[in-house]
N, C-alpha and C positions, 0 to 999 in steps of 0.2 A: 504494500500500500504506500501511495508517495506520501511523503514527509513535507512541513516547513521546512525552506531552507534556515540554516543555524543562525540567529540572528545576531548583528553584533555585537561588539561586549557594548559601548557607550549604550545604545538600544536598551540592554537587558539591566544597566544601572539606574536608568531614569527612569524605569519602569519599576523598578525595586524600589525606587524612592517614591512614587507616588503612587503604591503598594502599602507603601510603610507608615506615610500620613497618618498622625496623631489628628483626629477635632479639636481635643482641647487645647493640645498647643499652636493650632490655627486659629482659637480665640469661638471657634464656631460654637451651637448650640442647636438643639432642635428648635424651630419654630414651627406657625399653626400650618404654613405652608408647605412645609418641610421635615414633620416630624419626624422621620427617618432616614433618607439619604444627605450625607452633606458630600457626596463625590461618588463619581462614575467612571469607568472603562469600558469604551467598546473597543473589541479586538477581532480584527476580521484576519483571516488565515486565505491570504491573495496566496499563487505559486509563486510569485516572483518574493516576496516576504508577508511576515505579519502586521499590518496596519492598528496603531493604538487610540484613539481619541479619548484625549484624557479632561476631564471638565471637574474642577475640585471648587464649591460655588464658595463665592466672593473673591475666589485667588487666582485661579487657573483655566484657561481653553488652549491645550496642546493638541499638536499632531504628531507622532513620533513613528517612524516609520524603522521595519529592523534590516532595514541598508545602514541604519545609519543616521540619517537625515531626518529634518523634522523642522514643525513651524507651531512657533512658541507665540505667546502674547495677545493670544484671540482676544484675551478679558479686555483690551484698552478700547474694544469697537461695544458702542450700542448692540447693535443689530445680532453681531456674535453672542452675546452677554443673553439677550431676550431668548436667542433659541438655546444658550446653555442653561436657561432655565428651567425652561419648559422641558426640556432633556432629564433636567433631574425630578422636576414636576411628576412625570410620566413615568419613571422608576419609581418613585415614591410611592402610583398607585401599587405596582408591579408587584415593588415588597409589601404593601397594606395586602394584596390579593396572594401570597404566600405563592409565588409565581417563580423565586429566586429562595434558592438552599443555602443554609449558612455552612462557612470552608474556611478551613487554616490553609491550604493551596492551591497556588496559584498556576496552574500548566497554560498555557499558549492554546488558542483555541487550536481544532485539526483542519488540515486542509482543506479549504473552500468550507470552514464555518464561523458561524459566528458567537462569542462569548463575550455575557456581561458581568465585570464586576463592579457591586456598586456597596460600597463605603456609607455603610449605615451607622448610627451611635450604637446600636448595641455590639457590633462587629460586622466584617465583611460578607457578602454572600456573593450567590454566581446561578449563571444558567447559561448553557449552553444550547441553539436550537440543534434542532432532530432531523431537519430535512431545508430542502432551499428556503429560507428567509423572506426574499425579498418579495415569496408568492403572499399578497394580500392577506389570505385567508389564517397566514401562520400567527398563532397569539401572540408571537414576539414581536412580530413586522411593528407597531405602532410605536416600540423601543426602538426598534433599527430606523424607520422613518424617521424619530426626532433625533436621533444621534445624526445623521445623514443630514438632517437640516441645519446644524450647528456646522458639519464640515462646509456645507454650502457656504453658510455665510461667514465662513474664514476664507473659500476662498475668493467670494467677491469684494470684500475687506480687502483683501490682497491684489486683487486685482484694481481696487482705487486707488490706495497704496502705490500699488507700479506707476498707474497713471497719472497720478499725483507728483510723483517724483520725476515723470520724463517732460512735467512740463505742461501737462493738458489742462487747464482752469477749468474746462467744464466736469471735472470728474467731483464727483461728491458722492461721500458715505450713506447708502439708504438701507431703512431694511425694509425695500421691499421684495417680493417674494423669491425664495431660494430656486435653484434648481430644484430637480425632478430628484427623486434618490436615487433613483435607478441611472441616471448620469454622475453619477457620483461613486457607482461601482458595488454594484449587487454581489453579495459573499458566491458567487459560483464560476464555471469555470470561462465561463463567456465575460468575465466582469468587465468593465467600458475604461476604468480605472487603474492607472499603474500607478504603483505606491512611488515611483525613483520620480 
């Protein structure tokens, strides 16, 4: 059976680290919103490597890719910030709905699937889906659609960002509507998305 390729070492550090996240010395707490997740993982197992989006709420919107590479700093955009919300909103039903197992480990999802962990106060949990994800019908899909839409709007952030930078006056930061998720890169083996 094919494997992920072995991801690299800086990859599987930063990943340990926002694994390892304490709440309380983030200063975080449960609110009415949020009574149980203060941070989420999705991990999607592409052939070419593992894709991580990492959303730790009030601090963090990462993208860590295990090439290697990765895009840090989602939290300074609006638009990014409102869909990592709603990203942890939408886990918080997940775990209210006892939908995510609680785990001391942490393995890399398998190739071409997708695993969540999400960084609740009472400890970590996980789920991993059972068959292709990105079909509608899958009880995770409404987790993977809002993870997907936070990637979106990193990468239209980034792409004002660029255009902001080469000069273009007309570019400005919106949030309005993300891509499609499914351009964004469905966990299977057709995916539209390359992690490099």
């Amino acid at each position: 059976m094919p494997k992920l390729p072995k991801p690299a070492e800086n990859y599987e550090t930063l990943r340990q680290q926002m694994l390892s996240l304490n709440w309380r010395k983030l200063g975080l707490q449960p609110t009415e919103k949020n009574p149980h997740v203060w941070g989420l993982l999705m991990e999607i197992g592409y052939p070419q490597a593992v894709v991580t989006l990492v959303v730790i709420n009030q601090h963090n919107v990462s993208l860590f890719f295990g090439t290697g590479g990765g895009v840090v700093g989602g939290e300074k955009h609006e638009a990014v910030r409102m869909k990592a919300e709603e990203f942890l909103l939408t886990a918080d039903t997940f775990v209210r709905g006892k939908k995510l197992n609680p785990t001391k480990h942490f393995p890399l999802p398998e190739l071409n699937r997708v695993r969540f962990y999400a960084l609740t106060f009472d400890g970590p949990m996980t789920v991993q889906d059972n068959r292709n994800i990105s079909d509608e019908t899958h009880e995770l899909f409404p987790l993977f659609r809002s993870g997907h839409e936070v990637i979106a709007a990193m990468r239209m952030a980034d792409e004002v960002a660029q255009s902001q930078a080469s000069g273009n006056p007309e570019a400005e930061e919106t949030s309005g509507p993300p891509q499609d998720p499914d351009d964004a890169g469905p966990a299977d083996a057709s995916a539209k998305s390359d992690p490099e």
